[in-house]
BAFI-231561 format. One record per atom (N, C-alpha, C): x, y, z. Coordinates in steps of 0.001 Angstrom, whole numbers, plus 524288, in hexadecimal, padded with zeros to 5 digits. Layout:
<recs>
XYZ ...
</recs>
This chain:
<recs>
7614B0C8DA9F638 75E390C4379F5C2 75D650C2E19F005 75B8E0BF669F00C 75B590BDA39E9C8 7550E0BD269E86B 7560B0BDBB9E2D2 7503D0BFE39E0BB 74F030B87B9E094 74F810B44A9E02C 74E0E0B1249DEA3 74C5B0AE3F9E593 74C450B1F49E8CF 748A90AF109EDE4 746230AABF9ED2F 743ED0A6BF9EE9B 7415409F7C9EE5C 73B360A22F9EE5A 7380A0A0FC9EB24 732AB0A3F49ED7B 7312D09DFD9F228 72EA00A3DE9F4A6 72BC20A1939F9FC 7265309C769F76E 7287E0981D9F932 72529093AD9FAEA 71F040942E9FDA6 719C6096AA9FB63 717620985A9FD6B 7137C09149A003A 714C008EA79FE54 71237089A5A00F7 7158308770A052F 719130894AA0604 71C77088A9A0A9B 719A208A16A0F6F 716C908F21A0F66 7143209248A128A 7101F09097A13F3 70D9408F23A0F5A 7075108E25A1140 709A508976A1409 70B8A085ECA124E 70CC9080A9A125C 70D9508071A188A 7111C08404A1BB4 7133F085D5A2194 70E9408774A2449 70CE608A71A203D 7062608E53A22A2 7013608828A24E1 7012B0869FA207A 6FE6E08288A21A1 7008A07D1CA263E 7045607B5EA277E 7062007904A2A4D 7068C07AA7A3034 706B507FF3A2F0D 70782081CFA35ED 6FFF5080FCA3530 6FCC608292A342F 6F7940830AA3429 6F60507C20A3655 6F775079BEA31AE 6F5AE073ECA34E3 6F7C90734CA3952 6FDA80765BA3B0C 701540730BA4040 6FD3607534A439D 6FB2207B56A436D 6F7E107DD7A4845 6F36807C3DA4768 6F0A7079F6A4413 6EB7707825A42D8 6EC20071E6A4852 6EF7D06EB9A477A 6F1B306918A4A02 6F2F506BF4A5006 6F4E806E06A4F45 6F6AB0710BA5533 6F26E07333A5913 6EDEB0740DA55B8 6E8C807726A5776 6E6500738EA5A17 6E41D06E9AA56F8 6E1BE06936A5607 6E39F06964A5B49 6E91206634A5BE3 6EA000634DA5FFF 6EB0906688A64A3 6EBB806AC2A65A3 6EC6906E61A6B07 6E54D06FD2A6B63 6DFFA06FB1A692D 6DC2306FBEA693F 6DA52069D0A6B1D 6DC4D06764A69A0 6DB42061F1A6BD6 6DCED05F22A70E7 6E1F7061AEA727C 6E4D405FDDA7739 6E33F06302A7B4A 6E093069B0A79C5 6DAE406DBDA7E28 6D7AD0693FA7FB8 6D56706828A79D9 6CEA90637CA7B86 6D07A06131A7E92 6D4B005C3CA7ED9 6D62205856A8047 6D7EC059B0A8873 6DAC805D21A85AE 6DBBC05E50A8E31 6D85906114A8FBE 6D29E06350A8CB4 6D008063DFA908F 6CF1506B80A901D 6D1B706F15A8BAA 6D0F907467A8C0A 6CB5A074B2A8D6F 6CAA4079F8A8DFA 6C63C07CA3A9042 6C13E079EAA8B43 6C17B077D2A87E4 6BC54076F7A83BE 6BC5107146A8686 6BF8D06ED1A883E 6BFB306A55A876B 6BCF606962A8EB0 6BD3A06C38A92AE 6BA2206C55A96C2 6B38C06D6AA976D 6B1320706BA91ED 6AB9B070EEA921A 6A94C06C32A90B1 6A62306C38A9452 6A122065A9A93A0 69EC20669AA8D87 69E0706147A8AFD 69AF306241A8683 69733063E7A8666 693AD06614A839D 68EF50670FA8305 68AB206578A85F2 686790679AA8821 6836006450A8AED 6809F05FF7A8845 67DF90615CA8132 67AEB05F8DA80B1 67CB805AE2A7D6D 682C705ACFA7A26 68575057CDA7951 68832052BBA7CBC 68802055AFA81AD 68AA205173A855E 685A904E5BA8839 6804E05166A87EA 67B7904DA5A88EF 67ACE04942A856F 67E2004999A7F36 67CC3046D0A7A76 67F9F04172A7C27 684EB0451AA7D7A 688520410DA7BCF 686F903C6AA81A8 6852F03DCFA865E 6870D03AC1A8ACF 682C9034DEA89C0 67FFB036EAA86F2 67BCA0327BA8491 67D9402E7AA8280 67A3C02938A81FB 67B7B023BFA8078 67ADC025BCA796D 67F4802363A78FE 67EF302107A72E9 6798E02343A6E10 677B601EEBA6EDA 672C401D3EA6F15 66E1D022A4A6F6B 66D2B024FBA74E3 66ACF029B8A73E2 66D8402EEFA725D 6733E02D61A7054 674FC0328EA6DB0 671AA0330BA687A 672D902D26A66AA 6715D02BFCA5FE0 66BA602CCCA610B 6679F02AB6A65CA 663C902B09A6634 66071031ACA63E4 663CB0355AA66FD 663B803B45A6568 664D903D8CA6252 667F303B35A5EC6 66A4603C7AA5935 664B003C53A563B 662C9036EFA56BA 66001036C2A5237 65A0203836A534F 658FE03950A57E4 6534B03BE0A588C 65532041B4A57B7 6573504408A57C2 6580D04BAEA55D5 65B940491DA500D 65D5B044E9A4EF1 65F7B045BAA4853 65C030486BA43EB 657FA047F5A469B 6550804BB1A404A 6539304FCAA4054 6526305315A4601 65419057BEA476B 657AC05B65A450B 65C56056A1A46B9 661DF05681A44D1 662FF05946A40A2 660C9054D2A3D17 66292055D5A370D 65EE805A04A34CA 657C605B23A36D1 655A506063A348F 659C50641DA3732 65AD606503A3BD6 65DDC0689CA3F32 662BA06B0EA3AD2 6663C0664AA388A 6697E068A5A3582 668C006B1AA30A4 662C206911A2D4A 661B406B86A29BC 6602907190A2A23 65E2B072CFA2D80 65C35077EBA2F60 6611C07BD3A31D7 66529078F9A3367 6695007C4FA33E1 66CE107DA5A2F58 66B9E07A5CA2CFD 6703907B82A2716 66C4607F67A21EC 6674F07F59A2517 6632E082E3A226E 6657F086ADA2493 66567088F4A28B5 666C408C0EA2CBE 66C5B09085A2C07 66FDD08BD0A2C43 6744C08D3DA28E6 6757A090F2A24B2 6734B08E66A215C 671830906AA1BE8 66EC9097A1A1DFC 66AF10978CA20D6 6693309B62A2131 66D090A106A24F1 66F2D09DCFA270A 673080A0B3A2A87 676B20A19CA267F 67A8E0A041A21BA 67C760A16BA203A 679FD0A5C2A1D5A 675110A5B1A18E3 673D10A9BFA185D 673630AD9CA1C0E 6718A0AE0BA1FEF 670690B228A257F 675960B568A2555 679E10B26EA246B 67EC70B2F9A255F 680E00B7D0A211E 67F180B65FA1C22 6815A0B87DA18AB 67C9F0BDCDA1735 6777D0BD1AA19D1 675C20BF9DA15A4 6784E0C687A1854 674B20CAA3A143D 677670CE13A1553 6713B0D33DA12DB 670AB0D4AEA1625 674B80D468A1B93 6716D0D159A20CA 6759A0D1D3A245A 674F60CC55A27F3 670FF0CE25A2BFD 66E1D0C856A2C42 669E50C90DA30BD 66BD80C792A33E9 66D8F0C92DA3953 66F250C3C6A3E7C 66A300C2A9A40EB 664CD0C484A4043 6610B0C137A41AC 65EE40BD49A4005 660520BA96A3AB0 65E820B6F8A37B5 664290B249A3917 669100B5F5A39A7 66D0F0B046A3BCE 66AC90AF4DA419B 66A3A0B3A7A45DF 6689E0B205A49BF 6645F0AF05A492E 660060AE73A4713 65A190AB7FA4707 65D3D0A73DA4472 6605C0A699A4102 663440A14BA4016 666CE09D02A43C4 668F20A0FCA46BB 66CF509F61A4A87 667A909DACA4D94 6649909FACA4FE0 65FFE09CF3A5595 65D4D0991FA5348 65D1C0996CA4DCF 6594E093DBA4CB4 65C2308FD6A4BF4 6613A0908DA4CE6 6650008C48A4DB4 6657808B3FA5117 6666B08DFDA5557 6662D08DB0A5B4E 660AC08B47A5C5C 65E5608CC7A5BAE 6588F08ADBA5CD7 658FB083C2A5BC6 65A6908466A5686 65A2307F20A53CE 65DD707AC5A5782 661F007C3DA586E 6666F0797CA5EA4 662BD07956A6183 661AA07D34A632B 65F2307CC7A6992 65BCA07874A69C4 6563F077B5A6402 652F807447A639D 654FD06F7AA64E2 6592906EC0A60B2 65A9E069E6A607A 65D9806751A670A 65EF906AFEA6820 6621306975A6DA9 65E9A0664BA70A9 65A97069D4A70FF 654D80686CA7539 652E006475A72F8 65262062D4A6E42 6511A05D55A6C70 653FE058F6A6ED3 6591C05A27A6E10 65C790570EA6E96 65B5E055FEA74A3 65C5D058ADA79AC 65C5B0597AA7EC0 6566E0561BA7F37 651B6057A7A7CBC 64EAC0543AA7E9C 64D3804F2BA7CE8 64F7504D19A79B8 651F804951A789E 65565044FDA7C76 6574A047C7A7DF6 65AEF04752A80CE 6589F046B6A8738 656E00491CA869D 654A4049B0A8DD0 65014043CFA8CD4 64D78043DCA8985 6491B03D31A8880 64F66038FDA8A74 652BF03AD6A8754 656A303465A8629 658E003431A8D5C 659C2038A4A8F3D 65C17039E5A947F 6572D037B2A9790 6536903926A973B 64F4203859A9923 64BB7031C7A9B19 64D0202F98A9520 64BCA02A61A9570 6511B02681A97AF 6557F029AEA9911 657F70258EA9AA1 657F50242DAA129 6595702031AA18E 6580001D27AA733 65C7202102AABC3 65B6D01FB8AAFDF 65EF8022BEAB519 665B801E92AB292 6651301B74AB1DC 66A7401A8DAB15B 66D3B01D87AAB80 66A0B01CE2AA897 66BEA01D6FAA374 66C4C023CDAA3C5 6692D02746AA73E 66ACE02A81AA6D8 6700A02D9DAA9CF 6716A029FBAAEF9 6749A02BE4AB0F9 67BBA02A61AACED 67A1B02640AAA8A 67D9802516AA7F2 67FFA02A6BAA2BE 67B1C02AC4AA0EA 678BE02F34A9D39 67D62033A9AA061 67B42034DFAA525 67F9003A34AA75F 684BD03A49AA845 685430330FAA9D8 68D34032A6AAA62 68EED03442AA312 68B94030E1A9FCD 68CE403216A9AC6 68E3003891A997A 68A8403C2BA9B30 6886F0417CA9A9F 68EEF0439CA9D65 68ECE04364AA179 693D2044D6AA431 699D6041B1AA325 69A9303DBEAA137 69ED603C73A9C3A 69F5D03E7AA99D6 69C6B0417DA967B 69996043A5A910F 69CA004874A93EC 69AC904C8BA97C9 69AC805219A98FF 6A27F050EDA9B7A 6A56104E15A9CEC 6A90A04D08A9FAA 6AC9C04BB8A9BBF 6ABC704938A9712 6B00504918A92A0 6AFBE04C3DA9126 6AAC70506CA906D 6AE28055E3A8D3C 6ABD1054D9A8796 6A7E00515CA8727 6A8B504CB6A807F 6A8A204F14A7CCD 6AA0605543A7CF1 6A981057CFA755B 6AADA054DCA7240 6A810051A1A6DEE 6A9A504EF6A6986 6AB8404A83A6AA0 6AA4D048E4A6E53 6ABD50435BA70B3 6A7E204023A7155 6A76403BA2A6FF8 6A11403731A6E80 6A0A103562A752D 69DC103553A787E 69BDE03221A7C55 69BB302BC8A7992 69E7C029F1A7D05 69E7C02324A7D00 69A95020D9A7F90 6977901DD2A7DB3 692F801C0BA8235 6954801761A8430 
</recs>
């Protein structure tokens, strides 16, 4: 063989390395999308209960619910990014407490749960004040809602 061999092209490689990565990255995408689409096993569970109570609602009392818990809302997020903050220390310090992440983790949980039950009774007044028609309408909406499946999909009023 000869001493003057071609040196190896090392951007050739990555260059191949990286291209098969996007082809299986594109390949992933769309065989993950054509599961959702016919229906795989994720794509048969009903949405959420308390999401699909949101969504089967008029317009109107979605935005209605937005903005009576919006300031909830927005203290809610300040106190979690406090929270955060503290869990990361929890995380790092050393050495580690798991009763101070656990008492972190439940006052988060706690903090969901609150807000849920706000939300729900909220919700049960708006359910509440509506008329026998408006509410039966309210349930064909509710069961559209549970029958499309609607993950990430907007209800049309």
């Amino acid at each position: 063989m000869s001493d003057n061999a071609k040196p190896k092209r090392r951007w050739v490689t990555v260059l191949l390395a990286v291209s098969l990565g996007l082809n299986l990255l594109v390949a992933g995408v769309a065989v993950g999308t054509i599961y959702r689409v016919k229906g795989g096993d994720h794509g048969k569970a009903p949405p959420g209960f308390g999401p699909a109570l949101y969504r089967a609602l008029p317009k109107e009392d979605r935005k209605a619910l937005r903005g009576e818990l919006s300031e909830r809302h927005v203290r809610g997020g300040k106190l979690r990014s406090q929270d955060f903050a503290k869990l990361g220390a929890a995380l790092r310090a050393d050495p580690f407490d798991p009763a101070a992440v656990q008492a972190l983790v439940q006052q988060q949980a706690q903090s969901m749960a609150e807000l849920q039950a706000a939300l729900q009774e909220k919700w049960l007044v708006k359910v509440t004040a509506m008329t026998d028609a408006e509410r039966q309408i309210y349930a064909d909406r509710l069961q559209d809602v549970v029958k499309r499946k609607s993950h990430g999909r907007k209800h049309k009023d």
